[in-house]
ROSE-4610 file (N, C-alpha, C; in Angstrom, 1 decimal, always signed):
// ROSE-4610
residu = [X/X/X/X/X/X/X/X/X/X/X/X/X/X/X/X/X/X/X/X/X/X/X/X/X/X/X/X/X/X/X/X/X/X/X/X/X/X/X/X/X/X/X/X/X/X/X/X/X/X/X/X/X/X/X/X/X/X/X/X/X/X/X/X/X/X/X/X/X/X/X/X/X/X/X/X/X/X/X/X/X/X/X/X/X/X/X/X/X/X/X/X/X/X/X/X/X/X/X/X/X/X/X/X/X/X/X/X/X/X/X/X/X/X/X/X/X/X/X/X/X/X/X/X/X/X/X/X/X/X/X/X/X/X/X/X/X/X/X/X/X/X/X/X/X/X/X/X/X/X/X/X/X/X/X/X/X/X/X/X/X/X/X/X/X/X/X/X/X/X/X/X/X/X/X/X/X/X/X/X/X/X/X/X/X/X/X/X/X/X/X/X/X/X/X/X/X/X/X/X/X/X/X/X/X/X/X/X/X/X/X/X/X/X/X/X/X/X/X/X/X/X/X/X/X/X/X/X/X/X/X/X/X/X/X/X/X/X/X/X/X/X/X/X/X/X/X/X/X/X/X/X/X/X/X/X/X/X/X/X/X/X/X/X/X/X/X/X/X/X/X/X/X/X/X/X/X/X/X/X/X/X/X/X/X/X/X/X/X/X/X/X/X/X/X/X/X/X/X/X/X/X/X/X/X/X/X/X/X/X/X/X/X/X/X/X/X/X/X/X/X/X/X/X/X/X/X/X/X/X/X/X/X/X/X/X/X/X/X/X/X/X/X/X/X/X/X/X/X/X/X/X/X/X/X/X/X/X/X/X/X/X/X/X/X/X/X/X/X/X/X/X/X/X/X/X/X/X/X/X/X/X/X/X/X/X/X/X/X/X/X/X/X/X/X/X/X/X/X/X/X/X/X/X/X/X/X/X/X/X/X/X/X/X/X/X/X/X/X/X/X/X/X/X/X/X/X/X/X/X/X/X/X/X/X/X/X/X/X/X/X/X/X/X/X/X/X/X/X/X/X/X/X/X/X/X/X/X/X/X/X/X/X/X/X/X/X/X/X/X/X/X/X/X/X/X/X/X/X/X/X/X/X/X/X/X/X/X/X/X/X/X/X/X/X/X/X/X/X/X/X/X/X/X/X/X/X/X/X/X/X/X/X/X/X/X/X/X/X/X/X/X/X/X/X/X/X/X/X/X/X/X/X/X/X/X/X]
num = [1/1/1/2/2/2/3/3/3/4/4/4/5/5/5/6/6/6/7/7/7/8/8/8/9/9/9/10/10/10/11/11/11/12/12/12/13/13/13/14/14/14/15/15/15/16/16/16/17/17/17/18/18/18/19/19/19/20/20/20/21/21/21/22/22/22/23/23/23/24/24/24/25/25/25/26/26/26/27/27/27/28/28/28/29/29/29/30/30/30/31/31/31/32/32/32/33/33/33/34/34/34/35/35/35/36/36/36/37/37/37/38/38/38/39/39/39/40/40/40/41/41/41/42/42/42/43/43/43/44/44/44/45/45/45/46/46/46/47/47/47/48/48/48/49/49/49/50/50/50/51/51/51/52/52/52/53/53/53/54/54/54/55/55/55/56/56/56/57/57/57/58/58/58/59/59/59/60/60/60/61/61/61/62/62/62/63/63/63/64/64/64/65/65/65/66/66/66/67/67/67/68/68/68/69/69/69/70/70/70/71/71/71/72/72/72/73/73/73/74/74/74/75/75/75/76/76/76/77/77/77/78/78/78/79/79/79/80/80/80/81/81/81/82/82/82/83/83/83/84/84/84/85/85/85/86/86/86/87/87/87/88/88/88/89/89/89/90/90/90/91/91/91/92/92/92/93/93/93/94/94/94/95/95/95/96/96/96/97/97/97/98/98/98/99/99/99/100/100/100/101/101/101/102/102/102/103/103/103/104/104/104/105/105/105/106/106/106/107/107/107/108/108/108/109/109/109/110/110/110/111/111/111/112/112/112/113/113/113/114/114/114/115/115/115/116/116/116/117/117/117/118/118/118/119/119/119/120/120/120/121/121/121/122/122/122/123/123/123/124/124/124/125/125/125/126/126/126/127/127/127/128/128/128/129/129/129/130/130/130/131/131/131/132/132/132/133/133/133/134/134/134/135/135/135/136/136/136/137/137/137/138/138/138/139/139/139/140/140/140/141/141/141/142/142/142/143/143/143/144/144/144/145/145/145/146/146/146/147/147/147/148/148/148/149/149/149/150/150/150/151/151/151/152/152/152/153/153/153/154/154/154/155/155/155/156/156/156/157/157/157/158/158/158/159/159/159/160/160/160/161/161/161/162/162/162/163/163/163/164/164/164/165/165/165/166/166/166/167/167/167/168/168/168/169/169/169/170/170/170/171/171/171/172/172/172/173/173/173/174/174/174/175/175/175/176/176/176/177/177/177/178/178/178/179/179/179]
x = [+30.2/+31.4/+32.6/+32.1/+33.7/+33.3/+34.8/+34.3/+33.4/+33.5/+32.5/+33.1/+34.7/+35.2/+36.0/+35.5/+35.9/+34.8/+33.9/+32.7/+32.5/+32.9/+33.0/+31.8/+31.4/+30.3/+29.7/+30.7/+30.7/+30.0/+30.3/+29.4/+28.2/+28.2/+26.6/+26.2/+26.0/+25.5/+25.1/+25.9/+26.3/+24.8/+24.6/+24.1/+22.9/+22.3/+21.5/+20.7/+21.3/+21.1/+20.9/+21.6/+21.4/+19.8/+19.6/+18.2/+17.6/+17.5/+16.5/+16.5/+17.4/+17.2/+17.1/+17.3/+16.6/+15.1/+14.2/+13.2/+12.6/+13.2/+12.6/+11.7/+10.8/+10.5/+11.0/+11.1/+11.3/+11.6/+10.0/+9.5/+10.6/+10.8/+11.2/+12.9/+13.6/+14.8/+14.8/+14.1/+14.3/+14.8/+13.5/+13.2/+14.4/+14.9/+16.3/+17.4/+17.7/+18.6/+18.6/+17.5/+17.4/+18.0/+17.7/+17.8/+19.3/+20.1/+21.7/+22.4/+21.6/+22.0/+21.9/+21.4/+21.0/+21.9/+21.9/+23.3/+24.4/+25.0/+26.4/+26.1/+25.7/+25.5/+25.8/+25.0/+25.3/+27.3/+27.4/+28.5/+30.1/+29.1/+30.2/+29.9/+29.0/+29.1/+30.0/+29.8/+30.4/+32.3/+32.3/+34.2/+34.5/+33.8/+34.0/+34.3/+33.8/+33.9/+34.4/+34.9/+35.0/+34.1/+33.8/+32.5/+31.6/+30.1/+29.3/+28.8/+29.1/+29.7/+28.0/+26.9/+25.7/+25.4/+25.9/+26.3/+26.2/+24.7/+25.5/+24.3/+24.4/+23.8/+22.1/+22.2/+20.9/+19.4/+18.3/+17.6/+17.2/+16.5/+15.7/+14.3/+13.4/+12.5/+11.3/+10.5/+8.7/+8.2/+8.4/+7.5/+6.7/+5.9/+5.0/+3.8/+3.4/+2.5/+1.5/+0.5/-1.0/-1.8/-2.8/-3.9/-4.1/-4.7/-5.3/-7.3/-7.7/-9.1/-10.3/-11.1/-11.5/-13.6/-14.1/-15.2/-16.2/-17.3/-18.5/-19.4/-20.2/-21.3/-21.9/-22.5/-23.4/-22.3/-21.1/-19.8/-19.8/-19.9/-19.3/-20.8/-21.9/-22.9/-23.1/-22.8/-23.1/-22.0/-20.7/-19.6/-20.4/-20.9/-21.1/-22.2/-23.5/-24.1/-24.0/-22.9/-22.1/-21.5/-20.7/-19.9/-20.8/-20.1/-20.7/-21.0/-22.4/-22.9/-21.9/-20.9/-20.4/-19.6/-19.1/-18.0/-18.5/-19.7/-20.4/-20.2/-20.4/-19.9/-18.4/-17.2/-16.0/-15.8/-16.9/-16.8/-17.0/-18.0/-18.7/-17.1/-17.1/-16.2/-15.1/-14.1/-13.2/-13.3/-14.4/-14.6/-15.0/-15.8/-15.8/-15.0/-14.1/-13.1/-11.7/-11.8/-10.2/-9.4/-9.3/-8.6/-8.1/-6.4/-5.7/-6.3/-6.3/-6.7/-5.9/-4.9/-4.1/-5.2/-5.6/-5.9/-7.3/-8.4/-9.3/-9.6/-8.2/-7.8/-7.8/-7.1/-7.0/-8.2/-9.2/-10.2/-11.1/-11.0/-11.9/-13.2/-13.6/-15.3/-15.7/-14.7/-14.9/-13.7/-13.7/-13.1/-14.3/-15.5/-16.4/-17.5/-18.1/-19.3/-20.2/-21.0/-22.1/-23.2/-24.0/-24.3/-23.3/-22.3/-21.8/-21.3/-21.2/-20.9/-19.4/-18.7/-16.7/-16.3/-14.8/-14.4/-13.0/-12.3/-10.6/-9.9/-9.0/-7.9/-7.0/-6.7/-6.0/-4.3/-4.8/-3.6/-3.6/-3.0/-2.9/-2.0/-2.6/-2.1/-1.3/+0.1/+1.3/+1.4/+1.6/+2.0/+3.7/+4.2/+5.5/+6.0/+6.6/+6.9/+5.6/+4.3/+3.1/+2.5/+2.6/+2.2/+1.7/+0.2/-0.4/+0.0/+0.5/+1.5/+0.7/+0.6/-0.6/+1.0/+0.4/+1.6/+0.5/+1.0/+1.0/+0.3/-0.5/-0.4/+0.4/+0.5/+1.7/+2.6/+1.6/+2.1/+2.0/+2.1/+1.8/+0.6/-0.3/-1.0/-2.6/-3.4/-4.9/-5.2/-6.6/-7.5/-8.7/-9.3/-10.9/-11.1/-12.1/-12.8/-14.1/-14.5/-16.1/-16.6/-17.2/-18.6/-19.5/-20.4/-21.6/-22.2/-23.6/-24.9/-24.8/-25.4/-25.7/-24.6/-23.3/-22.0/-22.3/-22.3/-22.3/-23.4/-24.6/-25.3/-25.1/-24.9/-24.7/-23.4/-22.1/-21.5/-22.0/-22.9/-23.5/-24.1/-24.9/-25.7/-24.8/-23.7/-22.6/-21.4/-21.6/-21.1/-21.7/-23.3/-24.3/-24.9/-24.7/-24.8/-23.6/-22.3/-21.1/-20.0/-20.2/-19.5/-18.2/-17.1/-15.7/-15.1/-15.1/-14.8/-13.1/-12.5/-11.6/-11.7/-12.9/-13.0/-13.0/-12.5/-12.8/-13.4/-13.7/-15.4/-14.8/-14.0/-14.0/-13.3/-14.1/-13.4/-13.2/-12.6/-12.7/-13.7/-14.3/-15.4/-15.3/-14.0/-13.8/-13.1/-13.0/-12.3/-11.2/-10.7/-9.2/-9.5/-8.9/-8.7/-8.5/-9.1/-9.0/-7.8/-7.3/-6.1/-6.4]
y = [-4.6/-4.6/-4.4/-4.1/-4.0/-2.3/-1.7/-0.6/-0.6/+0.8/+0.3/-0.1/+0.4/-0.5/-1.8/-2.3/-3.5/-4.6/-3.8/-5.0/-5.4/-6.9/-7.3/-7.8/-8.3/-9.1/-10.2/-10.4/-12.2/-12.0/-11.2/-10.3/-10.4/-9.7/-9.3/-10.6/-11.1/-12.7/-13.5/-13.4/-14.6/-13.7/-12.6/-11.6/-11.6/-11.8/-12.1/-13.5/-14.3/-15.5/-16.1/-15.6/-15.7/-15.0/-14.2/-13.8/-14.3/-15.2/-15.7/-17.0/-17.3/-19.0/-18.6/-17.3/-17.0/-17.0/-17.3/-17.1/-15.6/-14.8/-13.6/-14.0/-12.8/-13.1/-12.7/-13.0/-12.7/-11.0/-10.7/-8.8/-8.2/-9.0/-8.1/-8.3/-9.5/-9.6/-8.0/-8.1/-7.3/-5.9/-5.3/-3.9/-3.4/-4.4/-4.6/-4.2/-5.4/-5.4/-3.4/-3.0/-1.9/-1.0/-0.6/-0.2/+0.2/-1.1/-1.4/-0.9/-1.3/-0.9/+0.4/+1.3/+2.7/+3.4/+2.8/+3.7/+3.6/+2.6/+2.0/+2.6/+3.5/+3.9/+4.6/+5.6/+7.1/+7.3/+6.0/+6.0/+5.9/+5.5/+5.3/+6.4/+7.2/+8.5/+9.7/+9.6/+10.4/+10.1/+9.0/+8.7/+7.9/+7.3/+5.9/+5.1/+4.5/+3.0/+3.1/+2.2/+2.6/+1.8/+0.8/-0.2/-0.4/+0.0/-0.6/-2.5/-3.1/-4.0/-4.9/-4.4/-4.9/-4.8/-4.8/-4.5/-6.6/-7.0/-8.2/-8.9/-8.4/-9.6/-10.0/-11.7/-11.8/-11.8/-11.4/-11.4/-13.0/-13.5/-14.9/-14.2/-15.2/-15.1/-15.4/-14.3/-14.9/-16.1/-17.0/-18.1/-18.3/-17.8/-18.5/-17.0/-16.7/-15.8/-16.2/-16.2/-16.9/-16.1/-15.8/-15.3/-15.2/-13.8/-12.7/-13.6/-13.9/-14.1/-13.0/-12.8/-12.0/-12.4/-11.7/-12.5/-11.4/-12.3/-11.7/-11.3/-10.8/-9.4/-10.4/-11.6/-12.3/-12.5/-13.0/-12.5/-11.7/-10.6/-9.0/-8.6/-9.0/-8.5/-9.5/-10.9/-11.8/-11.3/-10.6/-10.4/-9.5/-8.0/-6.8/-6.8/-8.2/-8.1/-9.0/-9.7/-10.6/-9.6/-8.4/-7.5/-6.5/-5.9/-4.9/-3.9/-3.5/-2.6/-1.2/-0.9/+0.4/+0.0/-1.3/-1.4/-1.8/-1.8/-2.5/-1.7/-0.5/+0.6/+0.4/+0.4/-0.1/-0.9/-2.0/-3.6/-3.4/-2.8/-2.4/-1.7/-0.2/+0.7/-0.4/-0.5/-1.8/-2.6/-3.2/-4.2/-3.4/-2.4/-1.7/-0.8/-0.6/+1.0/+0.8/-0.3/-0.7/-0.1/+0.9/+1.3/+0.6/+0.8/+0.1/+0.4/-0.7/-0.3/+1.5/+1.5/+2.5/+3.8/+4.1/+5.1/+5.4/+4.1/+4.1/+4.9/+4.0/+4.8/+6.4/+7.1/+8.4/+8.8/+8.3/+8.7/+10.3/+11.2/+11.8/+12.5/+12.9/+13.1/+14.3/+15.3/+16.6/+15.6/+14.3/+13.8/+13.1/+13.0/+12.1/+13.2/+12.8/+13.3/+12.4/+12.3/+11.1/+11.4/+12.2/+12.8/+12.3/+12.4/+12.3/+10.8/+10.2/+9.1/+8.6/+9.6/+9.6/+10.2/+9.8/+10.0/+10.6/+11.4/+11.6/+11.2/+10.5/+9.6/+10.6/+11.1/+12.2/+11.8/+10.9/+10.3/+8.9/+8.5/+6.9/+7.1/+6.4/+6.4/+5.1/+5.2/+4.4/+4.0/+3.0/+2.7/+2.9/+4.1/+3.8/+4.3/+3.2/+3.3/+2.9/+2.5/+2.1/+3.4/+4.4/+5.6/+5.4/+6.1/+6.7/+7.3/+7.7/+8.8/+9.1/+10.3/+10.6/+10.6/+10.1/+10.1/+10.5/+11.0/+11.6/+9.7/+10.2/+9.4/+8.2/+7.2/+6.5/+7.2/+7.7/+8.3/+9.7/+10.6/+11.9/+12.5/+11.8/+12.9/+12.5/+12.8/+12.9/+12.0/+11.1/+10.3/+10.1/+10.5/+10.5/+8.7/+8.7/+6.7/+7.1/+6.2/+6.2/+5.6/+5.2/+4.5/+4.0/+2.4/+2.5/+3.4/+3.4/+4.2/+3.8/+2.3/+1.8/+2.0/+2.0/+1.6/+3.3/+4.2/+6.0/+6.1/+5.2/+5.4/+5.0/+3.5/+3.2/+4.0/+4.5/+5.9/+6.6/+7.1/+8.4/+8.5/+7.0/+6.7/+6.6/+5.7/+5.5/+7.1/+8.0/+9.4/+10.2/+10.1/+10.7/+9.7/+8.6/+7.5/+7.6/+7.8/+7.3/+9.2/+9.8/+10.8/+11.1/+11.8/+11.9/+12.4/+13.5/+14.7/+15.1/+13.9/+14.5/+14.0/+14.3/+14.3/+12.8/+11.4/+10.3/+9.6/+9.0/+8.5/+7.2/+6.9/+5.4/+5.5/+5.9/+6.3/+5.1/+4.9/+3.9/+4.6/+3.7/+4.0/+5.2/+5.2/+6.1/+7.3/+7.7/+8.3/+7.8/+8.9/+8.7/+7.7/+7.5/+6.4/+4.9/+4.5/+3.1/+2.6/+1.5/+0.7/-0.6]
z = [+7.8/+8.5/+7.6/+6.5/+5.7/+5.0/+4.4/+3.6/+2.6/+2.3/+0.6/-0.4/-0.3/-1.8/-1.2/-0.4/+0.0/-0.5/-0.5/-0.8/-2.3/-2.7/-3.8/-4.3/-5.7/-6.2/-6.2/-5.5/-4.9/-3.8/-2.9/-1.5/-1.8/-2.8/-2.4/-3.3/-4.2/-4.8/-3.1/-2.4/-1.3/-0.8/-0.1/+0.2/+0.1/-1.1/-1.8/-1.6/-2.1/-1.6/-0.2/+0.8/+2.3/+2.5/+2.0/+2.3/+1.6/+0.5/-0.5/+0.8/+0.9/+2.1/+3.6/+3.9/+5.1/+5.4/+4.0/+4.3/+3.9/+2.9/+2.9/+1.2/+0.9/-0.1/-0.8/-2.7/-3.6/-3.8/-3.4/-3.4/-2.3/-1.2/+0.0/-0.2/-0.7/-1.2/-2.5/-3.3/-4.4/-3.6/-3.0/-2.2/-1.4/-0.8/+0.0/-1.0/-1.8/-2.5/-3.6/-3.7/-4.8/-3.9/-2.6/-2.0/-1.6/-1.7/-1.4/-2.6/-3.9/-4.6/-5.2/-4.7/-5.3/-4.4/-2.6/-2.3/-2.9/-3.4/-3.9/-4.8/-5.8/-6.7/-6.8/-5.4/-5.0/-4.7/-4.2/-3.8/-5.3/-5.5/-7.3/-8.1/-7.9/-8.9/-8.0/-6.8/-5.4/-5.8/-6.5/-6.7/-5.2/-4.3/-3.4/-3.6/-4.6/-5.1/-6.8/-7.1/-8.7/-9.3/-9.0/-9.6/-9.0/-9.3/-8.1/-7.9/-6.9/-7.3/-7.2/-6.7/-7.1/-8.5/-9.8/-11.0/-11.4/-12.2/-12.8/-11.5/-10.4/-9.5/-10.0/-9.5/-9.9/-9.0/-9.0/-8.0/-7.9/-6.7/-6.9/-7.8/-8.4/-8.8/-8.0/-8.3/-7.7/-8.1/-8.3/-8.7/-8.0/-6.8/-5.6/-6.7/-7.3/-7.7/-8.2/-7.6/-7.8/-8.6/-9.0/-9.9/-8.7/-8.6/-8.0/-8.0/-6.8/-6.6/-6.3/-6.7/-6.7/-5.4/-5.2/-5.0/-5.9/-5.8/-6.7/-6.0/-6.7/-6.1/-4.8/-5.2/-4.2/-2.9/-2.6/-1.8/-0.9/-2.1/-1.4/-0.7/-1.4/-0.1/+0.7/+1.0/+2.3/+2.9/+2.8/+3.3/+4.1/+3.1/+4.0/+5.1/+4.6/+5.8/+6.9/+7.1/+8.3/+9.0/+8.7/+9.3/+10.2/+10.9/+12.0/+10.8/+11.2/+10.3/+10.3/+11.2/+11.3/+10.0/+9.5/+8.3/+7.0/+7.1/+6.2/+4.7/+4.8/+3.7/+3.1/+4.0/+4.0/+2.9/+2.9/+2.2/+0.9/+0.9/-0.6/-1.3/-0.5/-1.3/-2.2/-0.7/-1.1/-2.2/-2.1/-3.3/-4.3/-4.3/-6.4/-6.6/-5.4/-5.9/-6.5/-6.1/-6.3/-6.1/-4.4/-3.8/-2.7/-2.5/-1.4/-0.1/+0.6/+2.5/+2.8/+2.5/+3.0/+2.4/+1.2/+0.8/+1.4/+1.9/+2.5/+3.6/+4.8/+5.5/+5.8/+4.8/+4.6/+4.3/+3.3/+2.8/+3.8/+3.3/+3.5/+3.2/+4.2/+3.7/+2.5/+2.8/+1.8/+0.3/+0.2/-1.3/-1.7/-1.0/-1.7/-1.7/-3.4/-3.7/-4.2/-3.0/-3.4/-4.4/-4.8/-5.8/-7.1/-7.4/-8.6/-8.5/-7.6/-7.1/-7.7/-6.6/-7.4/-6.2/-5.8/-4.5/-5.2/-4.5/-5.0/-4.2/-4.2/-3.7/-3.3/-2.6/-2.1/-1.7/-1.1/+0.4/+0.4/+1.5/+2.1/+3.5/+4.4/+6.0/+6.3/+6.2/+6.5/+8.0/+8.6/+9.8/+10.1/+10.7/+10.7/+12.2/+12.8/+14.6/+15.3/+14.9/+15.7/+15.2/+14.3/+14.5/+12.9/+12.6/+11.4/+10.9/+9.8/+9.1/+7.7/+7.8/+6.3/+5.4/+4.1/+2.9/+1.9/+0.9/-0.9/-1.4/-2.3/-2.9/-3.9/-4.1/-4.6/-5.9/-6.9/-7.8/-7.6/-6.4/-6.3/-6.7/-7.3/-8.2/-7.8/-7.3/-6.7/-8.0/-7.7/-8.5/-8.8/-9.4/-9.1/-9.6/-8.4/-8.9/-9.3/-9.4/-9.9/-8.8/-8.5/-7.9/-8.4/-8.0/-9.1/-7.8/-8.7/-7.5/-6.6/-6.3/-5.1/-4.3/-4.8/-3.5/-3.0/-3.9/-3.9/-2.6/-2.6/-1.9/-0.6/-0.7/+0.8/+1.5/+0.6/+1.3/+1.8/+1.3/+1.6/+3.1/+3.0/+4.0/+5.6/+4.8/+6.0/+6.7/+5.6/+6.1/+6.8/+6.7/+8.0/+9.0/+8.9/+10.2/+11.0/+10.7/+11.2/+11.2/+11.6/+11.2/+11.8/+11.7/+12.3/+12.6/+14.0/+13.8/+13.3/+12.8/+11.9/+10.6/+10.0/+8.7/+7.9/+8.9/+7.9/+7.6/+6.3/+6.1/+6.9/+7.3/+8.2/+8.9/+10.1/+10.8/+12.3/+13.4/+14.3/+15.4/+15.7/+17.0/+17.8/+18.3/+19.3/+18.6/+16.9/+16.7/+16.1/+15.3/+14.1/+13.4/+12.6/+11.5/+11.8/+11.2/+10.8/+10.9/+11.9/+11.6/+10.9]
C-alpha cells in the first residue's frame, strides 16, 4: 500500500518479523523475503528507489532442522511389500535413487535402461493451479542415476507389468502421472 520509495528498512524488518510470528517458516520467510528483495533490486538499478531498503535485513533462523532419517534395506522392503503391488517399484526406486517425488513423477520409460541399470532425470512434474506442469530439471541439465541390479530389475519388471500410454514408468491407474 505504499510506493516503492516509500518503503523503508524498518518496513520490511517489521515485515519480516510479522511473518516469522505469523507462523511461516524460516525457508518460506526466506523464499518470500528473496523474492521482495530481488524486485526492489530490479527497482534500484531501474533509478526507482535510490536504496534498496531490504539491504541489512535479517532473516529468522532454521533452528527446528533435524538430521535427516533415513530407513534401511530391511524397512524399505517391509515398506514395498505392505504397498499395492502397482507401487511397489516406486518404493524401491525412491529409496536407492535419491531422486525427488517430482522427478519420479515425470520419470519416463524411454529415460530408463534396465539393462545398464541407470535412468536419466530429465524433468520433474510441478503442481501449479491443481494442474501437472512438466518443468526442466532443477539445475537444467539431464542426470544419469545408477541403480543397484535388483532395484534395475524390479523396474524393469514393473515397466512391462504396469505400462502408460503416455510414456510414465509410474503411472496412476487410470492413466497420467502420479500425483
Amino acid at each position: 500500500d505504499r510506493p516503492l520509495d516509500g518503503i523503508e528498512p524498518s518496513a520490511v524488518r517489521s515485515w519480516v518479523a510479522a511473518m516469522a510470528r505469523g507462523g511461516s517458516s524460516a525457508g518460506t520467510v526466506a523464499t518470500v523475503f528473496r523474492t521482495f528483495h530481488a524486485i526492489l533490486r530490479t527497482a534500484e538499478v531501474n533509478g526507482l528507489i535510490r536504496r534498496n531498503p531490504c539491504v541489512g535485513a535479517r532473516l529468522p533462523r532454521d533452528d527446528d532442522r533435524r538430521e535427516m532419517t533415513f530407513l534401511d534395506p530391511e524397512q524399505i522392503a517391509r515398506l514395498a511389500e505392505a504397498i499395492d503391488p502397482r507401487y511397489r517399484a516406486l518404493v524401491y526406486v525412491a529409496a536407492y535413487s535419491g531422486c525427488r517425488w517430482s522427478e519420479l513423477a515425470y520419470l519416463k520409460v524411454d529415460a530408463v535402461n534396465v539393462l545398464a541399470g541407470a535412468m536419466q532425470i530429465r524433468g520433474s512434474l510441478a503442481e501449479v493451479g491443481g494442474r501437472l506442469v512438466p518443468q526442466g530439471t532443477k539445475t537444467g541439465k539431464w542426470r544419469t542415476v545408477t541403480l543397484p541390479r535388483s532395484v534395475a530389475q524390479i523396474l524393469g519388471e514393473h515397466i512391462g507389468r504396469y505400462p502408460s500410454k503416455d510414456g510414465h514408468v509410474f503411472a496412476a491407474p487410470m492413466g497420467g502421472p502420479l500425483r
